[in-house]
N, C-alpha and C positions, 0 to 999 in steps of 0.2 A: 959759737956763732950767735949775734944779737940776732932779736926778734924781729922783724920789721914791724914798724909801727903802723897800726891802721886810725885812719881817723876817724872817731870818735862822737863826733857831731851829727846829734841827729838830725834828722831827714822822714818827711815823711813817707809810710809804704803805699805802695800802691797794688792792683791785682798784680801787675807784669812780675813782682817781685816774689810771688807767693814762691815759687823753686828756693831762691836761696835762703827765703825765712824758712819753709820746712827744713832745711839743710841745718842753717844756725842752730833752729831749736833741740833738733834731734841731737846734737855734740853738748847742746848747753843741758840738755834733761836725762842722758845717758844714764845718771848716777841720779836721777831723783824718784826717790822711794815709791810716789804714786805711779810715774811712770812706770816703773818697776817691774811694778803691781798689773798694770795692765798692757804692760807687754812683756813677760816674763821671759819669754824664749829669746837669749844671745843673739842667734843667729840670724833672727828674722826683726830685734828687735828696731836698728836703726830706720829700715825701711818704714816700716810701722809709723814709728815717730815722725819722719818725713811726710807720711801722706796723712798722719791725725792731724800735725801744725797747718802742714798745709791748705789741709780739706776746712777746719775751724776759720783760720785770715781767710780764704777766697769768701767762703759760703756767710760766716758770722763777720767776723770784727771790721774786716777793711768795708763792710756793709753800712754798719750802723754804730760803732765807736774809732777812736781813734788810735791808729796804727803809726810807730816810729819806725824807724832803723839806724842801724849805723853800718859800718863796714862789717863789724863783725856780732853785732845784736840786734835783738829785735822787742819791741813791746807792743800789748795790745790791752787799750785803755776803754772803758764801758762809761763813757759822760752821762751826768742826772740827763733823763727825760729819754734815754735810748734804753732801760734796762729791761725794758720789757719787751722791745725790738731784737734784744741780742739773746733774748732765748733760741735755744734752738729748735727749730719744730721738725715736724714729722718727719719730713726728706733730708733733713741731713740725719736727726738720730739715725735712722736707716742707713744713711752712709755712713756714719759712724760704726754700725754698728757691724759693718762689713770689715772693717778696718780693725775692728779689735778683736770679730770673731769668737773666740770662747768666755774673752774677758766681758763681753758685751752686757751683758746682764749684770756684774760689777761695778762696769762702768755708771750705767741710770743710776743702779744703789749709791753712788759715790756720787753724782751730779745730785740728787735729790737729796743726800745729806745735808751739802757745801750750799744747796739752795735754802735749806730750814735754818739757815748762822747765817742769813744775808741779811747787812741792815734795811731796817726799815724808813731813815730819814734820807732826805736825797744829799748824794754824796754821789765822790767819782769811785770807779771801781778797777783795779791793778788786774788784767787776766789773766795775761802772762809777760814774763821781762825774765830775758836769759842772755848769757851771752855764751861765745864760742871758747872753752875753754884753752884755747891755744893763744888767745887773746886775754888771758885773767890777765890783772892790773894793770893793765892799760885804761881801764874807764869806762871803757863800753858799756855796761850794765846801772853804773853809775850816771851817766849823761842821759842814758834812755828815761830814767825815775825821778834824776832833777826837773826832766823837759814836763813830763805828766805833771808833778805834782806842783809846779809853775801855773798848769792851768787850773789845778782844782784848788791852787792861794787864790788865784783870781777870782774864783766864785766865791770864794769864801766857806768851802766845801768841806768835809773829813772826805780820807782814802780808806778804802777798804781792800785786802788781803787776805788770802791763805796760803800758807806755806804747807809743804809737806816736807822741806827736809831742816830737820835743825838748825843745821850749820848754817843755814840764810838769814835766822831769824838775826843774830847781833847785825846785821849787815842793814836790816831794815829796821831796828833800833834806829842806829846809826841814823838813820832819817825820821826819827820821830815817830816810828810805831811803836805800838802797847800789844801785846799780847793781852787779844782779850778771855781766852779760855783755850781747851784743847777739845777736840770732837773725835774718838774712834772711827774710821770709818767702819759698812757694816761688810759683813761678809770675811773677816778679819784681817781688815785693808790696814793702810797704814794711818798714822796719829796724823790729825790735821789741825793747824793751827790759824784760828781766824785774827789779825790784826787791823790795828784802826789807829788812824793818824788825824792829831785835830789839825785845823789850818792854821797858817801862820799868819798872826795878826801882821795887820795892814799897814 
């Protein structure tokens, strides 16, 4: 049986949306090492995922950067002059910290890592872009990265990234990132890989 095809063009997210973006991202990070890491238990893991993606877009990103979607993907972009708006503070760490429960204390280890590899020049910042894997090559993932980094050509900006699962890095190659180093995380998390993409002359 074919696939149906969903479309692929992005759109911006809004709150109303946060359900189906935690839905997206939990199918699309299933398999990603950090999540892994911080939600380790099978059984409880999807829900988990669902209400971190979700609780991060309501509380952080659709706040103070900019949020896509598509039918079956979602991204969440951190524009120069928001990055210090898009930290998290007190009351969501605390939600958060509800949400991960024993990995909780991992987790800051692992935010205050990915935080000491963040550039220092202004630049736009990737926070997350996943798509639903039931939807792999169809584009979704693809259209959500071309749209972001359309606006930070327009500033005339570098992108910045971290990956935590290998298999992604050729994919954002493919778009002109560099691996600029690997970071352990602590606590004996997994390998993190910070990348950086210059802008495309004008």
């Amino acid at each position: 049986m074919a696939r149906m095809s969903m479309t692929n063009t992005p759109k911006t997210a809004t709150v109303d949306d946060a359900s189906a973006i935690g839905h997206t991202l939990a199918r699309a990070f299933d398999d990603d090492p950090m999540m892994r890491w911080f939600f380790p238990d099978p059984a409880t893991r999807e829900d988990g995922l669902v209400r971190y993606f979700s609780t991060i877009f309501t509380r952080q990103y659709v706040r103070f950067g900019v949020c896509e979607r598509t039918a079956a993907a979602s991204s969440m972009w951190v524009p120069p002059g928001a990055q210090d708006k898009a930290v998290p503070d007190a009351e969501l760490v605390a939600e958060l910290a509800g949400i991960l429960g024993d990995t909780a204390d991992l987790f800051r280890q692992a935010a205050e890592a990915a935080a000491g590899q963040g550039a220092k020049e202004p630049h736009w910042y990737l926070a997350v872009v996943g798509a639903d894997p039931a939807a792999q090559g169809q584009g979704h993932g693809a259209a959500l990265l071309r749209s972001g980094l359309a606006k930070a050509d327009a500033d005339g900006l570098p992108v910045y990234l971290e990956s935590s699962k290998p298999d992604n890095l050729p994919f954002y190659e493919h778009f002109g990132f560099t691996v600029l180093g690997e970071a352990q995380l602590p606590g004996g998390g997994p390998t993190l890989w910070p990348m950086r993409r210059e802008p495309a002359p004008r």
